[in-house]
N, C-alpha and C positions, 0 to 999 in steps of 0.2 A: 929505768924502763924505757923513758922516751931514749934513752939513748941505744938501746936494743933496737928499736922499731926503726932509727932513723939508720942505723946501721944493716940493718936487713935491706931497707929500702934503696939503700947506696948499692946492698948486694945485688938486689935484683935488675933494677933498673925501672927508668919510665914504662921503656918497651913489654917489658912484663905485667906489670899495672896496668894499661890502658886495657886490657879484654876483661878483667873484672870489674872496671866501672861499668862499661856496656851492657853486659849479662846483668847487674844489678840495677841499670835503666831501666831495663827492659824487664824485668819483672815488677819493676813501681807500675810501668805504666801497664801493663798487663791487667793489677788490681784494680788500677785505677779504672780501665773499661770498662770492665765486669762490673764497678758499681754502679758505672753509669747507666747501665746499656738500659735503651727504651723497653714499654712494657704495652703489647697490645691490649684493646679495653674490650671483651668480649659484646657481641650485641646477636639476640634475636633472628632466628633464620629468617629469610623473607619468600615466602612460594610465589614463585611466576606466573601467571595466567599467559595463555597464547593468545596473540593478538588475531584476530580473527575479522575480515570484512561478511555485511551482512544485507540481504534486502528485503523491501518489506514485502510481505503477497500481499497481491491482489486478485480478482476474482475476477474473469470477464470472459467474453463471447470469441472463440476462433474457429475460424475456415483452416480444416483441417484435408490432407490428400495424400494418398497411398502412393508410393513411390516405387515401382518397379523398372526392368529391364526388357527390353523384347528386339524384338531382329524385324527391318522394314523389307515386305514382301510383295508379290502383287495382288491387286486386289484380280487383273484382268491377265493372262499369259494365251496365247496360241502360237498354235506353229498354221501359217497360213497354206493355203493350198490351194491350187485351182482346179476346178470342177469341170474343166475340159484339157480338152491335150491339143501342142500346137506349138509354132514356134514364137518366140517372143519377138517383137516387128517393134518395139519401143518400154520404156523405163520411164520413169519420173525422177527428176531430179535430187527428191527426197528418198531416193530408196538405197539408201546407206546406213552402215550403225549410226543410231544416233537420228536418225531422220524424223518429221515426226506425219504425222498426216492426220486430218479432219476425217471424223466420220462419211462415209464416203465415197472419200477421195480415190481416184484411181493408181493405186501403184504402177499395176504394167499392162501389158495388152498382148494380148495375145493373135495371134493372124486370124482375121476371120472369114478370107476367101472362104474356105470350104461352108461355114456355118451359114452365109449367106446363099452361098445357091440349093442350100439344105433346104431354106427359109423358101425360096423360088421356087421348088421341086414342089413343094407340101402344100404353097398356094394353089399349085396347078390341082392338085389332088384335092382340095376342098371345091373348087371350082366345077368340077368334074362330079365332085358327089352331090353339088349344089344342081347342078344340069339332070342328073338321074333324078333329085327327090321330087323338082318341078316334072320330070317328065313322067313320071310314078304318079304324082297327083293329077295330072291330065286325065290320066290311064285308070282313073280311082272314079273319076265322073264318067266315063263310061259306062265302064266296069257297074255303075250302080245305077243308069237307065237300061243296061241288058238285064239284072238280075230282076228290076221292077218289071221286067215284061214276061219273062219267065217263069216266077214265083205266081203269078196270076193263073197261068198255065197248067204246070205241073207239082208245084210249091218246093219242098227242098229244106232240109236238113238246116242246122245254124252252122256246124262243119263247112257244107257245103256253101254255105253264102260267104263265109269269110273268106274262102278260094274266090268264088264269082267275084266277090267285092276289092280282091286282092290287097286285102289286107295286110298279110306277111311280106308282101313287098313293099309296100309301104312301109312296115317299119324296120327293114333292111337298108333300106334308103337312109332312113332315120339316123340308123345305126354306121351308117359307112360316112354318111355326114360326122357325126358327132365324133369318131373315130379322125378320120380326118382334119379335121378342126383342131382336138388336142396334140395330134404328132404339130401341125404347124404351130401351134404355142408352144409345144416342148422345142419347134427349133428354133423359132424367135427367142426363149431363156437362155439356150446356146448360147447362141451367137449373143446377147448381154453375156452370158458369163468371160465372152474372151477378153472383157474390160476386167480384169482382178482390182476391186477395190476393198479398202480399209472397212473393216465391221466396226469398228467403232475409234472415236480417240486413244489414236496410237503412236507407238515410237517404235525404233526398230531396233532392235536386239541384236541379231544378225542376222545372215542372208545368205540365200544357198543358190541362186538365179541371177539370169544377166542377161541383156540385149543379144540375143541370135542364139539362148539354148531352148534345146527343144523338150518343152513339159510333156509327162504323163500323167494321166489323171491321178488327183491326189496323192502327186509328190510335194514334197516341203519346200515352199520357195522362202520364207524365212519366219524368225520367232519375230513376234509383238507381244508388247505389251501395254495394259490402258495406262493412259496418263490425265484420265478423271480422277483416279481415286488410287490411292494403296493401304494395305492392312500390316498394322505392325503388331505383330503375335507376342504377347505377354504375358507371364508368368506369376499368379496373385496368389499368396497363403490363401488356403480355402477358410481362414477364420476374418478373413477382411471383407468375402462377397459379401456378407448384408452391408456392406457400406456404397458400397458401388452396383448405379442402377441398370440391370439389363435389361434393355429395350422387349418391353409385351405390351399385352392390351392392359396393364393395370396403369400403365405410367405413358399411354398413349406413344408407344413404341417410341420413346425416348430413352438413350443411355447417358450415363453418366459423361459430363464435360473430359475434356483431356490434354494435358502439353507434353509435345512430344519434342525432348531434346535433343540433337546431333551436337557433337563435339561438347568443347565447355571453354570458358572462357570469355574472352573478346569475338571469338571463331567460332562461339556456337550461335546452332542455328533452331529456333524454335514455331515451331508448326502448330495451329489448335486441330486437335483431333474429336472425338465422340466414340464410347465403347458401339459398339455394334453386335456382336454375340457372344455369348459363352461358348467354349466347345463340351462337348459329351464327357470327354475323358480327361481327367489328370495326366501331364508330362512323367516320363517313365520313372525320370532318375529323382526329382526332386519331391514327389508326389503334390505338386500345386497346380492349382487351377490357369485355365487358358483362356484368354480373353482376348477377342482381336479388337481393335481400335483401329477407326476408318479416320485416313486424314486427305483431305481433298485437295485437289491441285498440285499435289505432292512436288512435281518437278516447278511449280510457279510459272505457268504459260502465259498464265493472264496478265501477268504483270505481277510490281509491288518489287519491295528491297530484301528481301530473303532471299537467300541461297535454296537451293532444289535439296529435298530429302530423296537419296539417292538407297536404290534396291540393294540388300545384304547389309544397311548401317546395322550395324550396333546401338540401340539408344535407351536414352532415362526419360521413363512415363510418369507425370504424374496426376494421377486419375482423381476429380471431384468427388470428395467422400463425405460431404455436407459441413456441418457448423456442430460444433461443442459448445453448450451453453452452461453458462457461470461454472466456468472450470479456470483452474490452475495450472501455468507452464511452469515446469520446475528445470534448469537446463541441465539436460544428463552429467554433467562436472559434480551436478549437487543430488545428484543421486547414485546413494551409497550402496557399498552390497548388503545381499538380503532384502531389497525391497526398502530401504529408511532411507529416510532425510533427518537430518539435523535443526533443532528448533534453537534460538536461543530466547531462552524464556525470563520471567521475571528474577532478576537479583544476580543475572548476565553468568548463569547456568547454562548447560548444556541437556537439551534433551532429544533419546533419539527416538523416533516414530517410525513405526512401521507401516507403508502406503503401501495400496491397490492401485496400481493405475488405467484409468479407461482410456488411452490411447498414448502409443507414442512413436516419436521418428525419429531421423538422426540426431536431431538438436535437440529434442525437450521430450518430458516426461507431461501429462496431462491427468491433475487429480479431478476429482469430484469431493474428497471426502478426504478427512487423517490430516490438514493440515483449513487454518482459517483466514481470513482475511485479515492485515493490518500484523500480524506474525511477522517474525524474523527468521528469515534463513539462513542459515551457515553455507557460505559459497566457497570457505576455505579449506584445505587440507589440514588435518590434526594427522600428525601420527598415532597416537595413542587414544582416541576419544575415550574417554569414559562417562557415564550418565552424573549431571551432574557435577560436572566439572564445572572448575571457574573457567570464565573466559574473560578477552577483552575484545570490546567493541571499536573497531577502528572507520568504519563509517557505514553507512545505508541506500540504498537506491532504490528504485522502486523498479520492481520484479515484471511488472507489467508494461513500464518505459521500453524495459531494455528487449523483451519478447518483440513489440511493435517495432522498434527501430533495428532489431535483427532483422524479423521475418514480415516484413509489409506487404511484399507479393506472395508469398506463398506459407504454408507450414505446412512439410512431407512427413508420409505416413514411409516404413519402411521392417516396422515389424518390429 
């Protein structure tokens, strides 16, 4: 038999044999794997809680302010005019846009040859009525030693004595006096009026007059406007007025405080204002209330480092709406829809609470009530909250720090 095998094997050759040891390698070690092969050790699912940061409430006192928009206007506009006619004999150096002049002050002048020999004419005419009335009274002492020697005589009617006594001439005299007197006052105001001065702290607008034109009465020599004071007209939900004071006799015609902002930034410029009046009627398109806000020195004459709040700005008001006491700032990120906030409560559960709030702005939401003092609040985003959830607590701050060191000057109301 070994001699058959060794005789096949002489047939076939090495070359033959070497692919069946390989294929029969290769299937030992095959086995061999498969006995080894490692074996995972099953273990216990483990649920994830979301790591969540939180703060603690606190409960305290804040100056709360309604935060609107309104347009700066004038408080003062005229188109000026002069009350004589005439030519213009000089200008002020101020009477250009942009000029400004004192209460006053005389912008231009008008010729006042004519007005002055007006003034001359009307003296001569009072003089003249003054010469009749003394000589009317001379003529009255007469007149009333003839009527006493007469009346002895023949006596005489009362008619007839106020004739004797020349009475009606006397008081025509009276009459052409006093007559005369006010034509010479009304030319001396003339001739004042060919001096056109400023009716009050102004600046000029523009200008419709110049040195050598000739005015007619109450034509427009140019616009002004006051640079005491301007109104900047603002638009307030009509459920904010009980918060903001309008000036009556119950609050001794005080309105509510005010700052009034141009621009924003490094470039904005802030003015203190004061409400001044309500208007009668609601704005058409938004149906909200109107409230003007006086803010003084508007352009900054007086001096000081502010920039001039300039007519047609655009700006952001916002109006003293008093103090919220022992209330809660919750910052609008942490307030959810529907009115909730997120509590996390004992055993680091999630609870969600349904709040009312009594005021709030663009920063913060302001409770009274639905959440307590020394609580935690959820300041993070869950995607899926559910009531009751595990959670993890990754750290705490206090709610009331960080309100103060947000909003130290101000906390705006904006609906």
């Amino acid at each position: 038999m070994a001699k058959k095998i060794f005789y096949y094997m002489k047939q076939i050759g090495l070359k033959g044999l070497l692919p069946l040891l390989i294929i029969a390698a290769a299937v030992v070690g095959a086995k061999a794997l498969i006995a080894t092969k490692p074996v995972a050790k099953k273990k216990a699912p483990v649920v994830s809680a979301p790591l969540v940061n939180v703060d603690v409430i606190k409960v305290q006192d804040y100056q709360v302010w309604t935060q609107v928009m309104g347009t700066v206007e004038a408080a003062r506009e005229i188109n000026l005019e002069p009350q004589v006619s005439g030519r213009v004999i000089s200008v002020s150096d101020s009477f250009i846009p942009g000029g400004y002049f004192e209460k006053g002050a005389e912008v231009l002048r008008i010729d006042p040859v004519d007005y002055e020999l007006a003034v001359k004419q009307q003296q001569a005419v009072v003089t003249e009525a003054q010469y009749n009335l003394k000589l009317e009274s001379g003529q009255q002492r007469v007149a009333g030693r003839e009527w006493s020697l007469l009346k002895k005589s023949s006596g005489g009617t009362t008619q007839e004595a106020e004739l004797a006594l020349r009475k009606p001439h006397l008081q025509k005299a009276q009459a052409d006096l006093s007559s005369a007197q006010a034509k010479l006052k009304q030319a001396r105001i003339d001739l004042g009026r060919t001096r056109v001065k400023a009716p009050f702290a102004c600046m000029v607008v523009s200008k419709s007059a110049d040195l050598g034109a000739h005015l007619s009465l109450n034509e427009t020599i140019a616009s002004l406007v006051g640079t005491e004071e301007f109104w900047v007209i603002v638009s307030v939900p009509v459920d904010r007025l009980g918060s903001v004071n309008i000036p009556s006799a119950k609050n001794n015609f005080k309105g509510s405080k005010a700052r009034v902002t141009m621009g924003s930034g490094k470039t904005a410029v802030v003015r203190d204002g004061e409400v001044l009046r309500l208007l009668p009627s609601l704005e058409s398109k938004g149906r909200m209330a109107r409230i003007i806000v006086s803010v003084k020195d508007p352009l900054n004459l007086k001096g000081g480092e502010a920039r001039p709040l300039l007519l047609g700005s655009y700006v952001n008001v916002d109006i003293d709406s008093g103090k919220l006491e022992e209330v809660i700032a919750i910052p609008r990120t942490a307030f959810r829809d529907n009115n909730t906030v997120w509590v996390l409560k004992e055993g680091s559960l999630l609870e969600i609470r349904s709040v009312d709030p009594v005021w709030r702005d663009q920063d913060y939401i302001y409770l009274d009530e639905g959440v307590a003092s020394g609580e935690k609040l959820v300041v993070t985003d869950i995607s899926a909250p559910l009531p009751n959830m595990k959670l993890r607590e990754n750290g705490s701050g206090s709610l009331n720090q960080k309100v103060k060191g947000s909003k130290s000057k101000k906390v705006n109301s904006n609906g």
